[in-house]
Each structure stands twice: as structure tokens, then as C-alpha cells.
N, C-alpha and C positions, 0 to 999 in steps of 0.2 A: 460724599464720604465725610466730611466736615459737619454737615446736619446731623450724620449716624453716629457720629464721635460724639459731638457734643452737645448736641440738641439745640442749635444756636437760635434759630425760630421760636420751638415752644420757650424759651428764657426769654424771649423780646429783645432780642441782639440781633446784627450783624457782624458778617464776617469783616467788614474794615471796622467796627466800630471794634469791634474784639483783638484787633491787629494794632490798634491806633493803643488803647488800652492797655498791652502789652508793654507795646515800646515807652506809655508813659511809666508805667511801674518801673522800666528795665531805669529808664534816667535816672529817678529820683534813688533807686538803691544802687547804681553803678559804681559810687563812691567805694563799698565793699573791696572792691579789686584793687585800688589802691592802697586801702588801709590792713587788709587782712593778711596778704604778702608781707610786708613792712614789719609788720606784728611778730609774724611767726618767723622771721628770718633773726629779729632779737633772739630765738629759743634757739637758734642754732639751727634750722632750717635753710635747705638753699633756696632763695626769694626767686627764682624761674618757675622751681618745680610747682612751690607754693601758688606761685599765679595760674599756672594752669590747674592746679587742681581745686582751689579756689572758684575759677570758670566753669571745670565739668562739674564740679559737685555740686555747686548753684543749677547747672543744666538740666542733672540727673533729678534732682528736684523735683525741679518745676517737671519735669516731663511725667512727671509720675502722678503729682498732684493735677496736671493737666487731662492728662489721659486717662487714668486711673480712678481718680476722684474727682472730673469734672471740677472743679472750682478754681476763681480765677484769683489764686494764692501765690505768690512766686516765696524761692527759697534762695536761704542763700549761708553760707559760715557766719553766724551769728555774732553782734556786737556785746561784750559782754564776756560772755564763753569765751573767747579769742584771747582776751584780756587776762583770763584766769589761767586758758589753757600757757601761756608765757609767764605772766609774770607770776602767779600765784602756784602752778606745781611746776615750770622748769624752771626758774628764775629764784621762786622764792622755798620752794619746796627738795629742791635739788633733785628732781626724776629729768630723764632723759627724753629728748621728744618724742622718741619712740616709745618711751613708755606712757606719755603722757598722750600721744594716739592707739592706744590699747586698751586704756581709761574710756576714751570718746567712743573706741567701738564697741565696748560692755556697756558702756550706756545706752548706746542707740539698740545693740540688741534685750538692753530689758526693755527700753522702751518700747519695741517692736510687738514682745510677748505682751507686756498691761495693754497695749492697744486693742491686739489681735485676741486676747481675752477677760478682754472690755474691765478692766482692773482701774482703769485709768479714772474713771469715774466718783471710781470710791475714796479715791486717794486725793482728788481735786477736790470734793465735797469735805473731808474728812477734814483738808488744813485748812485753819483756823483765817480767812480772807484779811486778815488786820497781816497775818505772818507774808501771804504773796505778795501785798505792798509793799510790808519792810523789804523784804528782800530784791523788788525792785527799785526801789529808791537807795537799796545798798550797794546793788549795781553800777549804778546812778553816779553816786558818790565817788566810786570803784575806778570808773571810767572818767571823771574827772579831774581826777588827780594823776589819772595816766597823761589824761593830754596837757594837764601843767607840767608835767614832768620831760614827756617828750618834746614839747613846744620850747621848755628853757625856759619858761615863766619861775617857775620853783626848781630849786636845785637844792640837794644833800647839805647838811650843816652840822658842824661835829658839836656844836653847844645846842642846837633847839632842834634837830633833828631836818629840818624844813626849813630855807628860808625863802626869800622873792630873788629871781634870780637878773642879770642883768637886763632888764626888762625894752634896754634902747639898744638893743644889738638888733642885727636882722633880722633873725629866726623867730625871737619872739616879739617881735612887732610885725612880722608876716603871719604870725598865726594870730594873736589880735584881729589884726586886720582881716583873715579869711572868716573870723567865726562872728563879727559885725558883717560881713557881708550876705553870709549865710541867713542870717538874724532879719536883714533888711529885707530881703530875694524871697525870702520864706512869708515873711510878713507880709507881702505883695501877690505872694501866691504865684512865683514860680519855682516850680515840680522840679528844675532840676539845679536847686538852688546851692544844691553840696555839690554837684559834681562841676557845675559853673565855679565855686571857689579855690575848690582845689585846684582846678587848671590855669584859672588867676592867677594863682599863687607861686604855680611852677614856675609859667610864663614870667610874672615876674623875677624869679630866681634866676632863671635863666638868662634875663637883659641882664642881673648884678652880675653875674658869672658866681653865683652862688653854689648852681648845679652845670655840672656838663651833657653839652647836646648829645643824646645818644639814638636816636629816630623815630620813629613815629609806629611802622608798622615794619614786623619781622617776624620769619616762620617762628611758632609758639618753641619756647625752651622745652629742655628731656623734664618729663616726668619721673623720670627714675630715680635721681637722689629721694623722693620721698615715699614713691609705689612700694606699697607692702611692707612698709617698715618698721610694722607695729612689734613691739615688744610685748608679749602678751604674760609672758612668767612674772615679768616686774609689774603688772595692770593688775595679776591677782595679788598680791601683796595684803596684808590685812592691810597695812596703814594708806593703803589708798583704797579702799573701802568709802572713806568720806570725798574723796576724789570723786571717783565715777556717783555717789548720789547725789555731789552738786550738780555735775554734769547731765545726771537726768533731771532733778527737781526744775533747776531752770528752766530747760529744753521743755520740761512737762507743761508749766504753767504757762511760758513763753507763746508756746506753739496754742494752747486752749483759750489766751485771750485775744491773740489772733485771730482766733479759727471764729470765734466771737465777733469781735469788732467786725471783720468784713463780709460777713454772711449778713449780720444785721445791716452794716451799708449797701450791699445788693440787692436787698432782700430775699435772700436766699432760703432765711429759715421757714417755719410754720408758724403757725400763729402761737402754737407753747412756747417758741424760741428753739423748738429743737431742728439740728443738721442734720440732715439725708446725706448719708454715704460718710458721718463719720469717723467710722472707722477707718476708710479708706486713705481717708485723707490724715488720719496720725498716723496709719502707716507709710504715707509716702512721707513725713515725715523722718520718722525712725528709718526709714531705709536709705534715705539721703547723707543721714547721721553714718549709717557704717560702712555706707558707700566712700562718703568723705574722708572718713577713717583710713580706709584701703587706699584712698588718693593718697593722704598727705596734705588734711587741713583738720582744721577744729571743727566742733559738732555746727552739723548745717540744723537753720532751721527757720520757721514762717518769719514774714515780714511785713510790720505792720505798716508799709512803702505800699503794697499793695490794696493799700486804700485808694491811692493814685488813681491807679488804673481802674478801681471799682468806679470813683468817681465820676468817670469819663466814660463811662457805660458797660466796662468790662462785667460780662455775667457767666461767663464757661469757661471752662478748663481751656478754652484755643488763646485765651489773654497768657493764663503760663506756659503754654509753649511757645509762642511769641516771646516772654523772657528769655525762657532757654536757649531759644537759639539766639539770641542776641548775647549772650551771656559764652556761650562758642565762638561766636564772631571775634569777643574781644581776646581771644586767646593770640589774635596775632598783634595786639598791642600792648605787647608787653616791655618794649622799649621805652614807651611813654608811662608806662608803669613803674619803670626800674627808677625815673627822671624824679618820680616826686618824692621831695623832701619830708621829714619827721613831721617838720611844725605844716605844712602844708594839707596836711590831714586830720593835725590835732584840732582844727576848727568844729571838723565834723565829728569826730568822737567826745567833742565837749556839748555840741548841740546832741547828741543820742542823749548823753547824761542828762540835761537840760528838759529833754520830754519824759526819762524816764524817773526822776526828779519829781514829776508832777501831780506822782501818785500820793505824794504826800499829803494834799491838798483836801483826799478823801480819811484820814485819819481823824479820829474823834481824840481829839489832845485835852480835853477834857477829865478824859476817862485814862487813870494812870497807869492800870492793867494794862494797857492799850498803847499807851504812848512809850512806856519804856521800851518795851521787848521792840517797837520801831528804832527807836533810839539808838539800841544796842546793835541793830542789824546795822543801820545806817552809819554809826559811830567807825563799830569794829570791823565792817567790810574795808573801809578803803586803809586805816590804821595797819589792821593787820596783812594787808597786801595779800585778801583771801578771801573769797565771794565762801568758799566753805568753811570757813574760819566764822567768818560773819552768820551764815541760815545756822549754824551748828550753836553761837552763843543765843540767838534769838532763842529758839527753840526751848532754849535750856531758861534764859530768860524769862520767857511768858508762861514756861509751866510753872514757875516758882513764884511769881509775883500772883498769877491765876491762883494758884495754889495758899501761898500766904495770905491771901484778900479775901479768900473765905469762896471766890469761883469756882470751885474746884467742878464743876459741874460744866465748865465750858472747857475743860481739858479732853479732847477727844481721844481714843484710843490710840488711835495714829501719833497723836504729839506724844502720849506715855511713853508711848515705844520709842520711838523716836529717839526722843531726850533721854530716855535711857542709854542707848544706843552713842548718842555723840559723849554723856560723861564717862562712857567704858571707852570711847577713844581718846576723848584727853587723858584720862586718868592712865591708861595704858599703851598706846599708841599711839604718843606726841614724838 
């Protein structure tokens, strides 16, 4: 049955090696369960519901990208998105989380439809490759001023807006400390070097009487504070218009340099580079997204964690379901979930930043058409406390510098539109 499913022979796999593969992917991204509950119970979410839906929607994932689309991809509430979906439209935006899960499930269903009518192509070719850097290095930035902020490293200041915050207290000398350990583990080349920190850290916390014991394993919390809670009359709103197309631009790119990165580490593609089956595999994507939505979490989506597991020999779709169900399993450890503190996670949400940070690297800073509209993504993402605040100046940025520098021939149809589009919402829908 497992041959028929997945072809695990003709790939030049076995079935432990494809199981072994699994559970390595499942390590190195298990840290998600800790941090993505945590996140979303800031918005006003209840942090049970979030953990289990968190676990199914990583499951339904992967089980889709497993089955579905053969490939050995795992999924899960994405780093990033998480961040935007709190602090940037409930937090910084004042929408409700159920509105801002009615945002995630129009995103995932337009994502669904550019997939399912192969739109998606034209739209990844179309943006401007210097704009999908900025915007993941705005990310970047995005995410690390979350985890100064939640670590206690930086705290509010009514004269400079920002300053360094007590830095010799516990909290943020345990998140120090968990994101050098991360740094070191990683360096060394072990896979499960975030989720080893994090538990460090509890464990620590715990001997201080930082945190309170509360158990290890316990039947999974109600679903229900968050099942079907989407607000969908406040998601069509014009002014979250720029809402849900962060929520898809990200997801869009996210998920296609993923889909990239580890077909080429398996060798999955053809010799042009191109994927067999996929379509399949952006729609289990997008379908993860509005399944998650209906849970009661932020948009799910590919994980570039599942290099891990490619590493290790994973070549078929049996490596993400292996995720999944291990991703099910931990729904009954959600005791040990509730245990871990703010700064105990900020280690790992500073190392995401820290890789995705490293897009910078490919920038031609040279070329000033080129390095501003970076600048301005990377600048005004984490300032303005808004990953669509941030693609939306880019955009507007690089057509007008393209534009004033005499380029005007590298301005694609897409960015016109585009930038048109985001100064009709500053101008009228701030």
C-alpha cells in the first residue's frame, strides 16, 4: 500500500529511511507549538485552543502535501505571518482576531484559485526578485524586534521610543542565553537545536521558580474558543484589502521558495528545474491556509525545516506524514506548552530572523535603484509594526526610484498595478 502511495522504490527510498526523515523534519520545526500559541494568545486568543489547532493544521498539511502531492514537505503556522497576524492587524491595527482569521481564510482561498488556475506563475515571475528579498529581510527585521521585545532585551521609552531594557534580570539573560545556545547546536549540526533550547530554558525557569509546574502530558484542550470564528463581514472591509494581500504575497513567495529549495535538495525536479505535481502541492498548501483559518490559527504554510528531513534521505510524500502524525501526537503536550515562558522562545524567533536576514547578502548595493526600495522594506517593516505597511512602501519605493532613474522599462505591469493600488490606500484607506 505504501509503494502505491508513494512510490517509495522507484524515488530510491525506504520506508524507515522515509519514517527516520520525518521524525527529523518533525524536531527541527517542533519549536512552532511553542511559539505560535504564545503569539496568538497576545491577540486575544485562548492559548489551548491555539495549541491544538496549531498541531491539526500543521497535520492537515502535511497529510495533504504527503498524500496528495507526494513530496516530502512538511507544513506548519508560519514564522512571520504569526507575527503580523498579532502584532501588526490585532495589536497594531485594532481588527479583532476573528477578523484577522477571515483575512487568513481569503487569503488562502485566493491562493487556492492562482494555484488551481496556474496564476501563480505569472505573479512570481512578474515581481521584481530584488522586491522578494526586501520583503524577506523585512520580515527579518520584523521578527527581531519581536523577540527583543518579548525577551525584555528592549522596552518602550517615552523620549527615544526604544531603549535597552534591564538586560541582568532573568528573562533576558535566559533568552540571551537560549539564542547562543541555538547559535552553538546549530553550528554543530544538531537538527534539533531550537527545540533543545527552548526546553533548556523552561527547565531552567523552572529550578528558578520562574514558571510553575504544570505537567508534561494531558488530554489536548477544547477547540472551541477558536472553531469557526472567522469574522468574515470585517475581512471584506476595503481597508483590509492590504491585509489579506500581505497574507497572500508572503504565503505566495514563502511557500515557492520552499517548494524550490527542497525539490532541488532531493532531487526531485527535472533537469529544466521544473516540479512534477506542482500544482498539487500549492494547493495543499492553500488548503492548509483555510483549513487553519477554520481552526483558529494564522496562515499555514511550507517549511524550509524540511530540508532536515530531505537531508536524511526523505524523498516522498510518507516523510510528511510522518510529520503529521507526529505533529497530532503533541496535541497531548500541551501542559508542557502552556510551561514555556516569552523569552524562552525569543531565542528561536531571533534565529528565523537571523536566516531570514541573509537574503541580504544577495542584494547588489551597488546599484541604488536596487538598494533603496531594500532599505525601505527592511527599514519600514519592523518601524512601522507591519510586514504590509513595509511590501506596500517597497513597492511604491522601487517604482519611483525605477521610475526617476530613467528604468522605467524594468517596472513590470504587476508593480504599476500594484503601486497604484497601495497609494489609493494610503491616500484613502489609512
Amino acid at each position: 500500500m505504501l509503494e502505491a502511495l508513494f512510490k517509495i522504490n522507484e524515488n530510491g527510498s525506504t520506508v524507515r529511511r522515509e519514517c527516520i526523515a520525518g521524525m527529523t523534519t518533525f524536531i527541527t520545526m517542533v519549536y512552532i507549538v511553542f511559539v505560535n500559541p504564545a503569539m496568538l494568545a497576545e491577540a486575544g486568543m485562548d492559548q489551548g485552543a491555539a495549541f491544538v489547532a496549531t498541531c491539526i493544521a500543521a497535520a492537515i498539511g502535511c497529510f495533504i502535501m504527503g498524500l496528495w502531492a507526494n513530496y516530502p514537505l512538511a507544513l506548519a503556522p508560519g514564522m512571520g505571518l504569526n507575527a503580523f497576524f498579532t502584532y501588526g492587524v490585532v495589536l497594531g491595527m485594532g481588527y479583532t482576531w476573528e477578523a484577522a482569521l477571515g483575512a487568513v481564510f481569503m487569503s488562502g482561498c485566493i491562493f487556492l484559485l492562482l494555484s488551481l488556475f496556474k496564476v501563480r506563475e505569472w505573479i512570481i515571475n512578474a515581481i521584481p526578485l530584488v522586491l522578494k528579498r526586501a520583503i524577506a529581510t523585512g520580515i527579518g527585521a520584523f521578527l527581531a524586534l519581536i523577540a527583543l521585545k518579548n525577551a525584555g532585551i528592549i522596552v518602550a521609552s517615552p523620549a527615544t521610543f526604544v531603549q535597552l531594557g534591564d538586560i541582568t534580570s532573568a528573562g533576558p539573560l535566559l533568552a540571551i542565553f537560549s539564542f547562543f545556545i541555538i547559535a552553538a547546536l546549530l553550528y554543530r549540526d544538531f537538527k534539533s537545536g531550537v527545540l533543545i533550547s527552548i526546553l533548556l530554558v523552561t527547565a531552567i525557569s523552572l529550578g528558578l521558580g520562574l514558571v510553575e509546574y504544570q505537567g508534561i502530558i494531558a488530554a489536548p484542550p477544547s477547540i472551541l474558543p477558536t472553531f469557526m470564528q472567522l469574522d468574515f463581514a470585517a475581512a471584506l472591509e476595503l481597508s483590509m484589502l492590504s491585509v489579506i494581500f500581505a497574507f497572500l504575497f508572503v504565503d505566495l513567495f514563502d511557500t515557492s521558495g520552499t517548494l524550490v529549495a527542497v525539490t532541488q535538495k532531493a532531487g526531485l525536479a527535472d533537469e529544466k528545474g521544473n516540479m512534477p505535481r506542482l500544482g498539487r502541492a500549492l494547493s495543499a498548501d492553500s488548503s492548509a491556509t483555510i483549513a487553519g483559518a477554520m481552526l483558529g490559527t494564522s496562515t499555514t504554510t511550507s517549511y524550509i525545516e524540511s530540508v532536515a528531513g530531505v537531508s536524511v534521505g526523505g524523498r516522498t510524500g510518507l516523510t510528511a506524514v510522518v510529520v503529521g502524525c507526529c505533529f497530532l501526537l503533541m496535541m497531548f503536550f500541551a501542559p508542557l506548552a502552556n510551561m514555556v515562558p516569552a523569552y524562552a522562545t525569543a531565542g528561536a524567533i531571533l534565529y528565523v530572523a537571523v536566516l531570514m536576514l541573509q537574503n541580504l547578502k544577495f542584494v547588489d548595493w551597488d546599484d541604488m535603484t536596487d538598494a533603496i526600495p531594500v532599505a525601505v522594506v527592511l527599514l519600514m517593516t519592523p518601524l512601522t509594526f507591519s510586514i504590509a505597511h513595509g511590501i506596500a512602501l517597497g513597492f511604491i519605493s522601487y517604482t519611483a526610484v525605477k521610475l526617476l532613474c530613467g528604468k522605467r522599462s524594468e517596472i513590470t505591469i504587476s508593480v504599476w498595478i500594484l503601486t497604484v493600488l497601495f497609494i489609493v490606500k494610503f491616500a484613502f484607506l489609512s
